[in-house]
PDB file of N, CA, C and O in Angstrom, chain B, residues numbered from 101:
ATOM      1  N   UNK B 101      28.841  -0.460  -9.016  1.00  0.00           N
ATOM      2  CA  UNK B 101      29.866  -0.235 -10.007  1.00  0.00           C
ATOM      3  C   UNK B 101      31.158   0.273  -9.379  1.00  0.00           C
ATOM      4  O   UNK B 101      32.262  -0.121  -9.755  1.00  0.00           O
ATOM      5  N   UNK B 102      30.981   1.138  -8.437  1.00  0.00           N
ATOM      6  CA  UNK B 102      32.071   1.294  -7.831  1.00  0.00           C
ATOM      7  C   UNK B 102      33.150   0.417  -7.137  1.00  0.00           C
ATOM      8  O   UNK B 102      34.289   0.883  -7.124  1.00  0.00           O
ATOM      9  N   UNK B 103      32.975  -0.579  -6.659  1.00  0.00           N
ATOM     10  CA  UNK B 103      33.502  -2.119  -6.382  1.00  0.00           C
ATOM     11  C   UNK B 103      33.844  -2.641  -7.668  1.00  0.00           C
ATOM     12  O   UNK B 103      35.045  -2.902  -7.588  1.00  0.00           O
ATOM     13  N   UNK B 104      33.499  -2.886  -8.630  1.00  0.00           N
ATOM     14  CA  UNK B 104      33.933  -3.419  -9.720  1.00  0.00           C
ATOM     15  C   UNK B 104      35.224  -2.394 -10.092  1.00  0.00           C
ATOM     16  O   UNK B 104      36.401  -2.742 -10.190  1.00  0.00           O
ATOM     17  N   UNK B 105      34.686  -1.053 -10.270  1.00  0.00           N
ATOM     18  CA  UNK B 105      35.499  -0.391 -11.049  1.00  0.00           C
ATOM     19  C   UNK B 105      36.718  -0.200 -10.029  1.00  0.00           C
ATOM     20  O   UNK B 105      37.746   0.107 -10.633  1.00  0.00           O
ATOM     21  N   UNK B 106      36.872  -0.296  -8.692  1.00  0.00           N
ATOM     22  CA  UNK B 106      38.083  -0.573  -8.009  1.00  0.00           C
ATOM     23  C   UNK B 106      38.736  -1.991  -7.941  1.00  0.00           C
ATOM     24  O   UNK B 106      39.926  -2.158  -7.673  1.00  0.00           O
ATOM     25  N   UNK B 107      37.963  -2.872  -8.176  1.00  0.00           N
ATOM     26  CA  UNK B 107      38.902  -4.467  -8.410  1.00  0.00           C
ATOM     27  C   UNK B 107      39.405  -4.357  -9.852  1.00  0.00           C
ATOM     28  O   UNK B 107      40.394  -5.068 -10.032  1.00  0.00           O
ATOM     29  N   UNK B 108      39.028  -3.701 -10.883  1.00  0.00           N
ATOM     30  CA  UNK B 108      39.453  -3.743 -11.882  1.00  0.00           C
ATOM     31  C   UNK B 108      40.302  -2.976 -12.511  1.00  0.00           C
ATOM     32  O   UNK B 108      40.859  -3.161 -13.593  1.00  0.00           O
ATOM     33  N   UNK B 109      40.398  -1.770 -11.494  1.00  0.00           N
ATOM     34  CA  UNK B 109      41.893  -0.778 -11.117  1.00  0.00           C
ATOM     35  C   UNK B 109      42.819  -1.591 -10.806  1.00  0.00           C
ATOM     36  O   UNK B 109      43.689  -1.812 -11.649  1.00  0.00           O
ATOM     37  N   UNK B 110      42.861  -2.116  -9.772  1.00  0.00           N
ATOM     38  CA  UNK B 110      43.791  -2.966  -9.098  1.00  0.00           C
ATOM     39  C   UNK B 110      44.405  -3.984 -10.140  1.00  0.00           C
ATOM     40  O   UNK B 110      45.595  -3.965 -10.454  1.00  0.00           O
ATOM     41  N   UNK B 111      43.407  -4.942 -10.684  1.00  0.00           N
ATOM     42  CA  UNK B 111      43.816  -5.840 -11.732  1.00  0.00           C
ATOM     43  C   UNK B 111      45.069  -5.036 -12.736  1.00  0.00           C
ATOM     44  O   UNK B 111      46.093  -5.549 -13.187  1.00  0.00           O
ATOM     45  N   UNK B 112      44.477  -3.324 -12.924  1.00  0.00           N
ATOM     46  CA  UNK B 112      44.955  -2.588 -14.448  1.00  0.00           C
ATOM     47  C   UNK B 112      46.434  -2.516 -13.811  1.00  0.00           C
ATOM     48  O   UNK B 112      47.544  -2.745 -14.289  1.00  0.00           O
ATOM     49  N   UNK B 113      46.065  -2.168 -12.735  1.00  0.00           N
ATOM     50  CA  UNK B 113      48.052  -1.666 -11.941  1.00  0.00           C
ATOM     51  C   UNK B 113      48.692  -2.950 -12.098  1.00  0.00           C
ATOM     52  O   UNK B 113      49.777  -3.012 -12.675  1.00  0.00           O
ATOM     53  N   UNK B 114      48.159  -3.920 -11.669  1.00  0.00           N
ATOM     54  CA  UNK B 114      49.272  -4.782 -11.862  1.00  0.00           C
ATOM     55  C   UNK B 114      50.269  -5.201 -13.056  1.00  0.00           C
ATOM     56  O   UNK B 114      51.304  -5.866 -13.011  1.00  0.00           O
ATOM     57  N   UNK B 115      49.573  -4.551 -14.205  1.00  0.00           N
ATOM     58  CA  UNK B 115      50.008  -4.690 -15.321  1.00  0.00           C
ATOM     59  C   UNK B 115      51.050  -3.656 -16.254  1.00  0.00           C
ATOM     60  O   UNK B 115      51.147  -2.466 -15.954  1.00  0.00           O
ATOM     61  N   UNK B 116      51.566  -4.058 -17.040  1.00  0.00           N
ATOM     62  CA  UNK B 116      52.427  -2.782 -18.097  1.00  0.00           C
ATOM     63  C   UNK B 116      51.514  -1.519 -18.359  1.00  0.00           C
ATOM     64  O   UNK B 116      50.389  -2.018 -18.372  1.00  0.00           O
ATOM     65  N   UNK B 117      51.371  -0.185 -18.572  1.00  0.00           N
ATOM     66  CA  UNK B 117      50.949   0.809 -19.019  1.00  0.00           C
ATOM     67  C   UNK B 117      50.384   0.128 -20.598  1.00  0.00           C
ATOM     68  O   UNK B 117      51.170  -0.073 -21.524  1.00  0.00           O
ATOM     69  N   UNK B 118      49.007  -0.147 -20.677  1.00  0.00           N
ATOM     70  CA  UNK B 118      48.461   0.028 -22.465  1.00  0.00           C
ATOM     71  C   UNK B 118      48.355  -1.537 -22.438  1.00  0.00           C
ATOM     72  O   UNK B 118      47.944  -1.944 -23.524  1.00  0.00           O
ATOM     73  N   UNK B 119      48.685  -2.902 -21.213  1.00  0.00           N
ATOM     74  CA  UNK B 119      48.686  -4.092 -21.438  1.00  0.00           C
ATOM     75  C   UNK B 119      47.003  -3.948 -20.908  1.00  0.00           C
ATOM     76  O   UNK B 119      46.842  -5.166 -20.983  1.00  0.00           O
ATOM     77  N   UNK B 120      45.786  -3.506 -20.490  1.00  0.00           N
ATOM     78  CA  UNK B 120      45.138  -4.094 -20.335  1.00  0.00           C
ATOM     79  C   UNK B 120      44.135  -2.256 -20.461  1.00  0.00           C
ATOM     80  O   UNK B 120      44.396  -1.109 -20.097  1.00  0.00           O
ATOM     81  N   UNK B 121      43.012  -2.914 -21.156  1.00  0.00           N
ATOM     82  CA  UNK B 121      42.255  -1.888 -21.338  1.00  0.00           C
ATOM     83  C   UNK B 121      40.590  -2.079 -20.030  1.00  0.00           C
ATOM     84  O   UNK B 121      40.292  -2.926 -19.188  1.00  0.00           O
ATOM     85  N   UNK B 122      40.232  -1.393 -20.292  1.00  0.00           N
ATOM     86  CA  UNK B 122      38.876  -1.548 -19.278  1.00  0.00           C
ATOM     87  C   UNK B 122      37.688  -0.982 -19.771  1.00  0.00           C
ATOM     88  O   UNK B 122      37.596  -0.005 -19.028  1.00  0.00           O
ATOM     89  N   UNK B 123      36.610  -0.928 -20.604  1.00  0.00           N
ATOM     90  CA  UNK B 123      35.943  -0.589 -21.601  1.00  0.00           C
ATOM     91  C   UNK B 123      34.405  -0.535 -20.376  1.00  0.00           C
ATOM     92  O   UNK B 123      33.697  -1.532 -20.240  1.00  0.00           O
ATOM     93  N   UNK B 124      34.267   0.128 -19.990  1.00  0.00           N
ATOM     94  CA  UNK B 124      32.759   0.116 -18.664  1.00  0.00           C
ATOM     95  C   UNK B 124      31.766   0.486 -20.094  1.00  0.00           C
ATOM     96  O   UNK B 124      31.907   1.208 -21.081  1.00  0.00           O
ATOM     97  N   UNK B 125      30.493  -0.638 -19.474  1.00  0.00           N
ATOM     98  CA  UNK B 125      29.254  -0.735 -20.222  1.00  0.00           C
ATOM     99  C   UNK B 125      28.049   0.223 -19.174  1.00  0.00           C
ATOM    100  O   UNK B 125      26.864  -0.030 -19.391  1.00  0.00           O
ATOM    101  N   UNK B 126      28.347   1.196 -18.169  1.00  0.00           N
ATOM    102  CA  UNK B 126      27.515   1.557 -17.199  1.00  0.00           C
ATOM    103  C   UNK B 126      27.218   0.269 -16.570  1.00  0.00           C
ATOM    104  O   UNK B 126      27.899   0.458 -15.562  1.00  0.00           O
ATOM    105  N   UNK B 127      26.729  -0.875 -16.400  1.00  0.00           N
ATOM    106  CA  UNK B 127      26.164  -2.323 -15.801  1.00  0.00           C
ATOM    107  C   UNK B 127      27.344  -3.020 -15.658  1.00  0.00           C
ATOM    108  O   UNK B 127      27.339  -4.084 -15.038  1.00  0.00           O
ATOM    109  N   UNK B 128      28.526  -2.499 -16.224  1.00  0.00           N
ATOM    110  CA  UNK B 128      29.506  -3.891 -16.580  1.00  0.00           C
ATOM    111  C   UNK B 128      30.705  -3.867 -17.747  1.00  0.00           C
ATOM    112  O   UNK B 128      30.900  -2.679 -18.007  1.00  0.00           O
ATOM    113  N   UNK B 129      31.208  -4.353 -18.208  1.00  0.00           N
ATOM    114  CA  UNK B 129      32.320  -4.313 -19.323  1.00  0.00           C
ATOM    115  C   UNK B 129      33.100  -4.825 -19.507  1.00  0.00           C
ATOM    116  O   UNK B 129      33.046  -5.815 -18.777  1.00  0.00           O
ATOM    117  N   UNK B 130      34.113  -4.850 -20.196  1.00  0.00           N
ATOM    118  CA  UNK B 130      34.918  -5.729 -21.188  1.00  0.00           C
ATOM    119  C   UNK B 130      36.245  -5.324 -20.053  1.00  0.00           C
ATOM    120  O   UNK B 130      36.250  -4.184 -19.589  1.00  0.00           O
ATOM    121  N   UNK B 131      37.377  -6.339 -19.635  1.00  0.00           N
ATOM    122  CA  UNK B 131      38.527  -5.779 -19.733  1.00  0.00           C
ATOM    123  C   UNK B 131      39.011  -7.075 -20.460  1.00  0.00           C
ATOM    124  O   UNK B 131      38.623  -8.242 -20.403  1.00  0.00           O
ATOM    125  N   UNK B 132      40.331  -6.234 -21.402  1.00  0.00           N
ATOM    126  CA  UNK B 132      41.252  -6.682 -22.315  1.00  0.00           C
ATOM    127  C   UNK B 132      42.520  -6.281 -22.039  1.00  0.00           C
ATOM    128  O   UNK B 132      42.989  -5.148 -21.929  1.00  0.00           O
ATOM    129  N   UNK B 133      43.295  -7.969 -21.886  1.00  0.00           N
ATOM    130  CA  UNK B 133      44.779  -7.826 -21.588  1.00  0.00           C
ATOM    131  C   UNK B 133      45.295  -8.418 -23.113  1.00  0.00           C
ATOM    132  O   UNK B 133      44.685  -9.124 -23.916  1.00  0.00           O
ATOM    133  N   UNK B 134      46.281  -8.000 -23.157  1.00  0.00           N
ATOM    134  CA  UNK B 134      46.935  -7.453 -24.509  1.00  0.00           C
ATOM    135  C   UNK B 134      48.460  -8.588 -24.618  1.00  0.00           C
ATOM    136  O   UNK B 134      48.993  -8.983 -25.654  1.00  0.00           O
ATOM    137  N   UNK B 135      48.890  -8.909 -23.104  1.00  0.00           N
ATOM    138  CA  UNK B 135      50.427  -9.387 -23.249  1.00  0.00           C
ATOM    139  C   UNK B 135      50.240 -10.761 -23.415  1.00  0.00           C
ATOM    140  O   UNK B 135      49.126 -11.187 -23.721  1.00  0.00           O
ATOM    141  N   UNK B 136      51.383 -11.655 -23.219  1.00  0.00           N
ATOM    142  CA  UNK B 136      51.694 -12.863 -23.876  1.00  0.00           C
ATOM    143  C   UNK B 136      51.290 -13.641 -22.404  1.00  0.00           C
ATOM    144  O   UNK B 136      50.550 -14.604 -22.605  1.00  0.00           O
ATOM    145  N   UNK B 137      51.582 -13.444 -21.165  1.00  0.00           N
ATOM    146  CA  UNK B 137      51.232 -13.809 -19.903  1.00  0.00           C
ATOM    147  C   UNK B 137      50.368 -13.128 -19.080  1.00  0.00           C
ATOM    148  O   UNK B 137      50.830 -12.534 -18.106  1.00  0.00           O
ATOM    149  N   UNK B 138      48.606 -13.111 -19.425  1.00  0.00           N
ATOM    150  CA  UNK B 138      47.492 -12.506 -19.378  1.00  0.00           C
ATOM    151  C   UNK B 138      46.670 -13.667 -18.449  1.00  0.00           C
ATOM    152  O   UNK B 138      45.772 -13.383 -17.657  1.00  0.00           O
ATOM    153  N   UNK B 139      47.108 -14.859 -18.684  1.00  0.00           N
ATOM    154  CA  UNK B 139      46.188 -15.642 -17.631  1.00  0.00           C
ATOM    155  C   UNK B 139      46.055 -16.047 -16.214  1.00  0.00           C
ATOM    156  O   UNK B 139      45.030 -16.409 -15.636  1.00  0.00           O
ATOM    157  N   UNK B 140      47.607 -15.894 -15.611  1.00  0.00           N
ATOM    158  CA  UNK B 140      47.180 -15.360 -14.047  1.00  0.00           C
ATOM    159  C   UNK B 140      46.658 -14.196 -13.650  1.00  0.00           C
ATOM    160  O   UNK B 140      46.001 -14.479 -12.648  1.00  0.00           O
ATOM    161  N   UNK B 141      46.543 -12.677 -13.923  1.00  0.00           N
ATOM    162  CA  UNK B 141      45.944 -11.906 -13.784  1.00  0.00           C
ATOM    163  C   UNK B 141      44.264 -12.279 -14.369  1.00  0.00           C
ATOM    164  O   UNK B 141      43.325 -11.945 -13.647  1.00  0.00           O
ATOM    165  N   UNK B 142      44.074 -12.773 -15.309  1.00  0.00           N
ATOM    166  CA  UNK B 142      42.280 -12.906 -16.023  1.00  0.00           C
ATOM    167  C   UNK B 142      41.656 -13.542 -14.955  1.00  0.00           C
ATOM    168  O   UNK B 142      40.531 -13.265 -14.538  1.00  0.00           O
ATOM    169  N   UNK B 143      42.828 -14.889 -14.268  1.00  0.00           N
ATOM    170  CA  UNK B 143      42.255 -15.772 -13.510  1.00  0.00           C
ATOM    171  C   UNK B 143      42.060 -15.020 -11.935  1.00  0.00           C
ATOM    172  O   UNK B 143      40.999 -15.158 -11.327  1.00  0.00           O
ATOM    173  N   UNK B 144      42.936 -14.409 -11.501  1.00  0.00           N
ATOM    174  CA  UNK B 144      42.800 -13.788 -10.151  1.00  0.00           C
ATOM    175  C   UNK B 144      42.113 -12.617 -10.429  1.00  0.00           C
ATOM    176  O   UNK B 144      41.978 -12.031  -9.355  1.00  0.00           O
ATOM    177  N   UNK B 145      41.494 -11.836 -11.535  1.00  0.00           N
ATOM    178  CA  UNK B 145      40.221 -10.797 -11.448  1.00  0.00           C
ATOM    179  C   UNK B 145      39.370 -11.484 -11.904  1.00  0.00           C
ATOM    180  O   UNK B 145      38.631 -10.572 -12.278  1.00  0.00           O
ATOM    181  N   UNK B 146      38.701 -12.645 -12.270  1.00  0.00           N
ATOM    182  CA  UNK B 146      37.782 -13.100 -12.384  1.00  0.00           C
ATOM    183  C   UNK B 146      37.241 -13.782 -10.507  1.00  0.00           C
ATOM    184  O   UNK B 146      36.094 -13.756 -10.063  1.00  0.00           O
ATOM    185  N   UNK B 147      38.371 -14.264  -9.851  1.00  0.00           N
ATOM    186  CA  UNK B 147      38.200 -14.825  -9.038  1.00  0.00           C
ATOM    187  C   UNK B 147      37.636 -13.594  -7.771  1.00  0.00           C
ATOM    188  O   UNK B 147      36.740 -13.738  -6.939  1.00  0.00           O
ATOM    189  N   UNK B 148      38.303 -12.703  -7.949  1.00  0.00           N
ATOM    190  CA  UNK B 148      37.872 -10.920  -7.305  1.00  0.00           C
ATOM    191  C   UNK B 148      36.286 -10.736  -7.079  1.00  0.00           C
ATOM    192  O   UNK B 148      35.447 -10.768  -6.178  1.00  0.00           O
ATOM    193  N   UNK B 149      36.428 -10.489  -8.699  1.00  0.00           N
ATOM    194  CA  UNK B 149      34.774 -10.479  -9.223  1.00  0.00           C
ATOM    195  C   UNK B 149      34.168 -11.033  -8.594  1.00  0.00           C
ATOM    196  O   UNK B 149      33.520 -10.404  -7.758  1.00  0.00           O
ATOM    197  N   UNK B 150      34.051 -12.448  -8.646  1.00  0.00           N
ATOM    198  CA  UNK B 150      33.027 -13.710  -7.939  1.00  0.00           C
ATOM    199  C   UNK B 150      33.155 -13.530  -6.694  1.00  0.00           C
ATOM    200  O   UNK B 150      32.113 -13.459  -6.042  1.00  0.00           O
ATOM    201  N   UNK B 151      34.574 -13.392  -5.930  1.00  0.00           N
ATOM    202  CA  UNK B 151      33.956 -13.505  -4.320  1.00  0.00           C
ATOM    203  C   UNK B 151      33.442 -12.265  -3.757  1.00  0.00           C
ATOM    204  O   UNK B 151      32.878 -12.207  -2.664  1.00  0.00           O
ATOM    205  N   UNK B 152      33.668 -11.178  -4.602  1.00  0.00           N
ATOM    206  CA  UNK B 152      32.601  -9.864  -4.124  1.00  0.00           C
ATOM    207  C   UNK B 152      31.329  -9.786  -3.994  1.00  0.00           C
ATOM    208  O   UNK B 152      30.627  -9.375  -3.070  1.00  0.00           O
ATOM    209  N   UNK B 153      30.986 -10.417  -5.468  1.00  0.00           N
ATOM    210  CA  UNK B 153      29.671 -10.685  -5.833  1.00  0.00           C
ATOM    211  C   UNK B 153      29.479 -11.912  -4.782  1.00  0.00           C
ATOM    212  O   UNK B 153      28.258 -12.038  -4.870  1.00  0.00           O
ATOM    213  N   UNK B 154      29.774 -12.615  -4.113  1.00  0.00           N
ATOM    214  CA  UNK B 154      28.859 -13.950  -2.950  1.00  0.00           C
ATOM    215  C   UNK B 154      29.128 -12.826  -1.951  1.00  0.00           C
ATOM    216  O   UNK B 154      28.117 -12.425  -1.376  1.00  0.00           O
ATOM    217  N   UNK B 155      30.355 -12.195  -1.603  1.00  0.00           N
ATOM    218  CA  UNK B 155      29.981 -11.398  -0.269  1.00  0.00           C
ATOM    219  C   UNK B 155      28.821 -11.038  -0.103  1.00  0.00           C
ATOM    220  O   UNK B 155      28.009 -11.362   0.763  1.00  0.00           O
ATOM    221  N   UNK B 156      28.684  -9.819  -1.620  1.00  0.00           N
ATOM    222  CA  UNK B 156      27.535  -8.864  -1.278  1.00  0.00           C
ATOM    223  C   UNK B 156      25.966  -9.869  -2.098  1.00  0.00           C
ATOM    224  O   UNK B 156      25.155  -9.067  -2.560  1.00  0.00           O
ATOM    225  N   UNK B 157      25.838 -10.316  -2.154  1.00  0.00           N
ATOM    226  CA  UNK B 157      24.764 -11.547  -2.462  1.00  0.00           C
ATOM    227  C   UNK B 157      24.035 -11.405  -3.711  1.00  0.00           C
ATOM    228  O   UNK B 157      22.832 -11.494  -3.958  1.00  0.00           O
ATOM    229  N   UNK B 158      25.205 -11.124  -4.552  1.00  0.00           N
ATOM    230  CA  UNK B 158      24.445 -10.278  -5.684  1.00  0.00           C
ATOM    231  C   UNK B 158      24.414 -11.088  -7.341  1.00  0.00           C
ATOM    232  O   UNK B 158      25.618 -11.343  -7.382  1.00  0.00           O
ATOM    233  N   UNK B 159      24.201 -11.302  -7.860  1.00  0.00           N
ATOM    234  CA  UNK B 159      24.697 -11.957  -9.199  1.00  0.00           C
ATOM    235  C   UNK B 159      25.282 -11.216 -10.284  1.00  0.00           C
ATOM    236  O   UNK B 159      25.038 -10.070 -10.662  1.00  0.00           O
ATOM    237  N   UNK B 160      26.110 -12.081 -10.723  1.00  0.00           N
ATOM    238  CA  UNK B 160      27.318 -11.113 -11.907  1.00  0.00           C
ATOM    239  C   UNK B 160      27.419 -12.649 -12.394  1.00  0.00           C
ATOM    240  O   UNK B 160      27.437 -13.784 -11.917  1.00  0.00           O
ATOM    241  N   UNK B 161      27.477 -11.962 -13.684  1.00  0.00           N
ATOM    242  CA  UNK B 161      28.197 -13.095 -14.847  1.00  0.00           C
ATOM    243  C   UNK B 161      29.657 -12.291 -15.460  1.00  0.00           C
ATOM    244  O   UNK B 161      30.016 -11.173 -15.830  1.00  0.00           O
ATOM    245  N   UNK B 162      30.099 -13.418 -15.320  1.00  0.00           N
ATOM    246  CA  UNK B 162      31.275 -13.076 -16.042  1.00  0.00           C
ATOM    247  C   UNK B 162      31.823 -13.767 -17.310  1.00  0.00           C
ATOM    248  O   UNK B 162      31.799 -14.983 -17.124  1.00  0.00           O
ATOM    249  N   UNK B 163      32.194 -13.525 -18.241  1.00  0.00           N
ATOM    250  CA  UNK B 163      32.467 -14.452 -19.627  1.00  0.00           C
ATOM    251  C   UNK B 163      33.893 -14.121 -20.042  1.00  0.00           C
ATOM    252  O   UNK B 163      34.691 -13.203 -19.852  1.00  0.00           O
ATOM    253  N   UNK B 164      33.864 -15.039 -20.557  1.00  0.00           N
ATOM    254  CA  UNK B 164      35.815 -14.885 -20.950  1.00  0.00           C
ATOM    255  C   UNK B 164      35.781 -15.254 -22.436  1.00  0.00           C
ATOM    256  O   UNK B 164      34.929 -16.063 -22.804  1.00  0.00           O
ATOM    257  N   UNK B 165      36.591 -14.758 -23.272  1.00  0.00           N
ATOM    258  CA  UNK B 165      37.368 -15.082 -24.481  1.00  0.00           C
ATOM    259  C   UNK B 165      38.627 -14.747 -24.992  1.00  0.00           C
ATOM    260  O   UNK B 165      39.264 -13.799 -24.535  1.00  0.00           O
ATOM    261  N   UNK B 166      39.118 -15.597 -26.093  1.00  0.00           N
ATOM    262  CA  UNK B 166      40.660 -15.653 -25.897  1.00  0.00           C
ATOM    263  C   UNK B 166      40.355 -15.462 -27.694  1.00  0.00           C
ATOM    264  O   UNK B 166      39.628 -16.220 -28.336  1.00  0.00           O
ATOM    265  N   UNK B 167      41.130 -14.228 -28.289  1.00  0.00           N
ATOM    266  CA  UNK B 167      40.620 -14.409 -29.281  1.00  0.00           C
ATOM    267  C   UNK B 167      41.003 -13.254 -29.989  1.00  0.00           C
ATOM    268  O   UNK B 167      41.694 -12.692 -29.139  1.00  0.00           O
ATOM    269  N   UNK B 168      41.017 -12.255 -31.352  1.00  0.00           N
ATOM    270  CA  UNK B 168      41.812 -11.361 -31.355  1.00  0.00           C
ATOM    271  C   UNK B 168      40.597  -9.909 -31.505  1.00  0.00           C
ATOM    272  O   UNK B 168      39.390 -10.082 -31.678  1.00  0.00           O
ATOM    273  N   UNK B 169      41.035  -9.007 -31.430  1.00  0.00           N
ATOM    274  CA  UNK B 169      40.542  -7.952 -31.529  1.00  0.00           C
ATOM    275  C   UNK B 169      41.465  -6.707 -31.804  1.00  0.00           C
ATOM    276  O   UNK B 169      42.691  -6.616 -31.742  1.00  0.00           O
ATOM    277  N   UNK B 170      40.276  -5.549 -32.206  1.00  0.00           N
ATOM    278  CA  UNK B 170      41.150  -4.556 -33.010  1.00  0.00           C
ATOM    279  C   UNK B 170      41.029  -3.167 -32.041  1.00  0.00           C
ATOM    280  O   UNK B 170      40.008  -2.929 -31.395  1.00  0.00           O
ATOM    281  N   UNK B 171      42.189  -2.310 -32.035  1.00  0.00           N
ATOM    282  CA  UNK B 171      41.966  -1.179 -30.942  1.00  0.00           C
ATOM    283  C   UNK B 171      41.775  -0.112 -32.079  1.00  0.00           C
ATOM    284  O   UNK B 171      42.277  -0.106 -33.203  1.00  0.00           O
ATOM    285  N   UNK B 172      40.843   0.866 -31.443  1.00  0.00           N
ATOM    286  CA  UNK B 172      41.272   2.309 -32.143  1.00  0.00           C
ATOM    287  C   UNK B 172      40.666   3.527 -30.780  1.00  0.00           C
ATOM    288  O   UNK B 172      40.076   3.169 -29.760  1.00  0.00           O
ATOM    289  N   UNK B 173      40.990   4.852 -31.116  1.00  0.00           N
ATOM    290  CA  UNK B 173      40.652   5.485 -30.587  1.00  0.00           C
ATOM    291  C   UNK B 173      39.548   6.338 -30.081  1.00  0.00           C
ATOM    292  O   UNK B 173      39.393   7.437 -30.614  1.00  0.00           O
ATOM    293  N   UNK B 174      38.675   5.927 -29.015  1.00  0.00           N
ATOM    294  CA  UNK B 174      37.349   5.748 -28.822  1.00  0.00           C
ATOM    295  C   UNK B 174      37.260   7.803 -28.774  1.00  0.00           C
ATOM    296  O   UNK B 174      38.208   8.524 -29.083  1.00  0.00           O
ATOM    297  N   UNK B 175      36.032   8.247 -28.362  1.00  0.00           N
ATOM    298  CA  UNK B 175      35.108   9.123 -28.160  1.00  0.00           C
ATOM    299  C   UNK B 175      35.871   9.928 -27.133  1.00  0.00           C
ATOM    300  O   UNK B 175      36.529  10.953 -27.311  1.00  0.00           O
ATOM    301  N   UNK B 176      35.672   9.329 -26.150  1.00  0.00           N
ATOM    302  CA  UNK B 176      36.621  10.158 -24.991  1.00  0.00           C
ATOM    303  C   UNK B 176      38.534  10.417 -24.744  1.00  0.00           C
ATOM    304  O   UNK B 176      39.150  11.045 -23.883  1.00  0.00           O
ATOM    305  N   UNK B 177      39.119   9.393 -26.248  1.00  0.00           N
ATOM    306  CA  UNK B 177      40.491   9.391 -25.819  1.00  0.00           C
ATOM    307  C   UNK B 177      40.876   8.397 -25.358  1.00  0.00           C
ATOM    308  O   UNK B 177      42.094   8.220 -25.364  1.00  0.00           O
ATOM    309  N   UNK B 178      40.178   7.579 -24.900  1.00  0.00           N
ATOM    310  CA  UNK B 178      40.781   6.178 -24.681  1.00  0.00           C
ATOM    311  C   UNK B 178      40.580   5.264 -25.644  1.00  0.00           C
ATOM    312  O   UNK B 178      39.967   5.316 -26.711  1.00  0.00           O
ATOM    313  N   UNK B 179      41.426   4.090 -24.897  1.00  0.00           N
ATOM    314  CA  UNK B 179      41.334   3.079 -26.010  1.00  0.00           C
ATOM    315  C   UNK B 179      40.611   1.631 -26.129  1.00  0.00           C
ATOM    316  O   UNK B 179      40.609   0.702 -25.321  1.00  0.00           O
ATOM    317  N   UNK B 180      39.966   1.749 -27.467  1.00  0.00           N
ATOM    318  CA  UNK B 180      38.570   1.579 -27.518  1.00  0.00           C
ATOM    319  C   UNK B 180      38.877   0.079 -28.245  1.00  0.00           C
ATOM    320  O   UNK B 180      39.559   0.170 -29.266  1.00  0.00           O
ATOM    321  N   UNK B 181      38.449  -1.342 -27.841  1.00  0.00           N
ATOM    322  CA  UNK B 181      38.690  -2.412 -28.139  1.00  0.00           C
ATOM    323  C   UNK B 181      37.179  -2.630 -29.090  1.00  0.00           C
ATOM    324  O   UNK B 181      36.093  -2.281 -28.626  1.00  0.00           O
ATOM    325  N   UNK B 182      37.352  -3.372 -30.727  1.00  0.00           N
ATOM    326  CA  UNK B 182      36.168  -3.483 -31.477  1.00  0.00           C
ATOM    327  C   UNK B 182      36.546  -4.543 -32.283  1.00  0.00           C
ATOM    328  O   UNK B 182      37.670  -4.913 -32.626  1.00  0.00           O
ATOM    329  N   UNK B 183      35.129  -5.105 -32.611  1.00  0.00           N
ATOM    330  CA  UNK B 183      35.393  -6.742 -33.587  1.00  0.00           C
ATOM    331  C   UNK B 183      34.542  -7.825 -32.998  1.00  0.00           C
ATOM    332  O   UNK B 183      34.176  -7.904 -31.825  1.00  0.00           O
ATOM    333  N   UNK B 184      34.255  -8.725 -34.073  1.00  0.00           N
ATOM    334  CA  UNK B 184      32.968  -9.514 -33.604  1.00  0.00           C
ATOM    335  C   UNK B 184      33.693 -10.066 -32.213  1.00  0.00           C
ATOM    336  O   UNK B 184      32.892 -10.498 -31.384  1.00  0.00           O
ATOM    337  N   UNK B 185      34.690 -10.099 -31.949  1.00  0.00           N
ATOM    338  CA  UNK B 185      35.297 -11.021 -30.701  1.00  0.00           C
ATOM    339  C   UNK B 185      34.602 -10.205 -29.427  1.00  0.00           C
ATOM    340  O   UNK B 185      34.336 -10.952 -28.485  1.00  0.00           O
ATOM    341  N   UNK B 186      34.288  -8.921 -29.247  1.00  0.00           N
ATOM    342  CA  UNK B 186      34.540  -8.104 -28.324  1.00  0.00           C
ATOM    343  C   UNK B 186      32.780  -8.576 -28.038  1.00  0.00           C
ATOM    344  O   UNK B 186      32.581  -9.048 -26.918  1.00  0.00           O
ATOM    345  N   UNK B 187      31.681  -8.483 -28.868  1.00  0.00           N
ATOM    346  CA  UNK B 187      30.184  -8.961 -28.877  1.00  0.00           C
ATOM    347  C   UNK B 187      29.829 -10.745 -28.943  1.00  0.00           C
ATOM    348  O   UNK B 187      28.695 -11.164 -28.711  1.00  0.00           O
ATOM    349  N   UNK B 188      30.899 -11.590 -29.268  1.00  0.00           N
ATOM    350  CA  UNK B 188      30.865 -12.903 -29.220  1.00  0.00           C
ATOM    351  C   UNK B 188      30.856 -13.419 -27.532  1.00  0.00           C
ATOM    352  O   UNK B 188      30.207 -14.292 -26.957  1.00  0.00           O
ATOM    353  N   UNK B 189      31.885 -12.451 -27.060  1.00  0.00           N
ATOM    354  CA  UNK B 189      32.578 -13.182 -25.515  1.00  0.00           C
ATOM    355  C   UNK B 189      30.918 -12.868 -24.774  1.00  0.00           C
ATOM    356  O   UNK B 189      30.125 -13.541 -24.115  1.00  0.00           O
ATOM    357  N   UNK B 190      30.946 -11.848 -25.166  1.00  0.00           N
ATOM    358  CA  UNK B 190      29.517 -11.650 -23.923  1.00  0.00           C
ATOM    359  C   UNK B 190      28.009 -12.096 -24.097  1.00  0.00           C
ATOM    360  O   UNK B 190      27.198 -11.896 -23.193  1.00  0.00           O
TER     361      UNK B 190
END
């Protein structure tokens, strides 16, 4: 998790403050980009993902959807992405 959760830092910096959320499932999780030009970044952290996972010889799925969803304010203060879209993609 720690490899994930640093490629998916990296992905978050590249972006506006609040354009992309990161929702960790302990195993795995959702990230959600928010802006109007979201698909070279989806495409170059998906591509992250995968060649980490063949480095280290490991299997990861990854799933994508394009689709809308609703934010509110989760448990800990962050922000918490919800809606059948968020349980459909995966």
């Amino acid at each position: 998790m720690a490899a994930i959760n640093a490629i998916v830092a990296e992905a978050i910096g590249r972006r506006a403050p609040e354009q992309v959320i990161w929702s960790s499932g302990g195993d795995g999780g959702h990230v959600i980009f928010f802006d109007e030009d979201w698909q070279v970044d989806a495409v170059e952290l998906m591509a992250r993902l995968c060649g980490w996972a063949r480095s280290e010889r490991i299997m990861l799925r990854v799933t994508g959807h394009v689709g809308q969803v609703t934010t509110l304010p989760g448990a800990d203060g962050r922000t918490q992405a919800v809606g059948p879209g968020i349980n459909f993609a995966g």
